[in-house]
N, C-alpha and C positions, 0 to 999 in steps of 0.2 A: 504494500500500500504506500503510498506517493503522500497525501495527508491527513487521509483518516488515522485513527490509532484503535490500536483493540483495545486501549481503556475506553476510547468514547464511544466504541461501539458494544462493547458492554453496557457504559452507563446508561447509552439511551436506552437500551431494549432491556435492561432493568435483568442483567442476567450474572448471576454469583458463582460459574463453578466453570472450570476451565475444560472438560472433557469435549468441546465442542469449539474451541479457540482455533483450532485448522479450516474447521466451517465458515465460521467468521470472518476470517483475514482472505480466505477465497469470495466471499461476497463482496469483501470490500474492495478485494481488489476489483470486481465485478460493478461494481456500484459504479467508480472512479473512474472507468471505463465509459461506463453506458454515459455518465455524467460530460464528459470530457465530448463522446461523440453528436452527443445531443444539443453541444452548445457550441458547435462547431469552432474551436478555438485552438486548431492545431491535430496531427492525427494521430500526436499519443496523449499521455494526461500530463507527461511533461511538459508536452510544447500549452497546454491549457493552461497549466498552474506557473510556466513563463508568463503566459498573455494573461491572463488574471493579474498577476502580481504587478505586471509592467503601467497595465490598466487604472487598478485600482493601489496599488503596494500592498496587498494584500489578498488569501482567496477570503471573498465576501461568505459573511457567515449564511447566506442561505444556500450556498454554493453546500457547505458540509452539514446543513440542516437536510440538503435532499437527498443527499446523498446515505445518511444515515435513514434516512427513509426508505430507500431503496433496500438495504442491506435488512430492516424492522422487517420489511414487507416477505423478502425472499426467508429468513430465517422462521416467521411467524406460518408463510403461507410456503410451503417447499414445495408445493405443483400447484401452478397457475387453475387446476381446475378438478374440481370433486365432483360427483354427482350429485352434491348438496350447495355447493358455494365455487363462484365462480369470483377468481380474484383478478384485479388490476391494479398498476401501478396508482395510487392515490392521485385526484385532480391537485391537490395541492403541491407535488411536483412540478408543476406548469407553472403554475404560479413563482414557485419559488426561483427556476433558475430560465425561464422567458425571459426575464429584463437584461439577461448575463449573454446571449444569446446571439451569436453573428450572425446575420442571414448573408 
């Protein structure tokens, strides 16, 4: 992972025991990815969190508010689809990293 951490992706999904810490850091790597592609700013998450930094001096905290979202989502929902619930990426993702966003 590039600038997540697996403390904060612990702390956000509110998770105490480390046998699942390999899970984790492969979503996050996962996240930082999909986040990096989505906001078209270069086409790894380095050249992103270059042009983030250069941008703004810093990645903008919704930048790792969605991204930690991403990562809630996939570890909470592990197959996008049950015969009872069908899951997607939260709208509040769009929200959060649209304004960061080069078309």
């Amino acid at each position: 992972m590039k600038y997540l951490s697996l403390e904060y992706i612990k702390q956000h999904s509110r998770i105490d025991y480390d046998c699942e810490d390999g899970l984790l850091e492969m979503y996050g790597d996962s996240a930082e990815e999909t986040v990096a592609q989505y906001l078209n700013r270069g086409k790894t998450v380095d050249e992103m969190v270059a042009d983030l930094t250069a941008v703004y001096g810093h990645i903008p905290a919704p930048i790792y508010h969605a991204a930690l979202m991403l990562v809630d989502v996939s570890y909470q929902y592990r197959s996008p689809i049950s015969p009872t619930n069908v899951s997607a990426v939260p709208y509040t993702f769009d929200i959060l990293v649209k304004p960061y966003m080069k078309l």
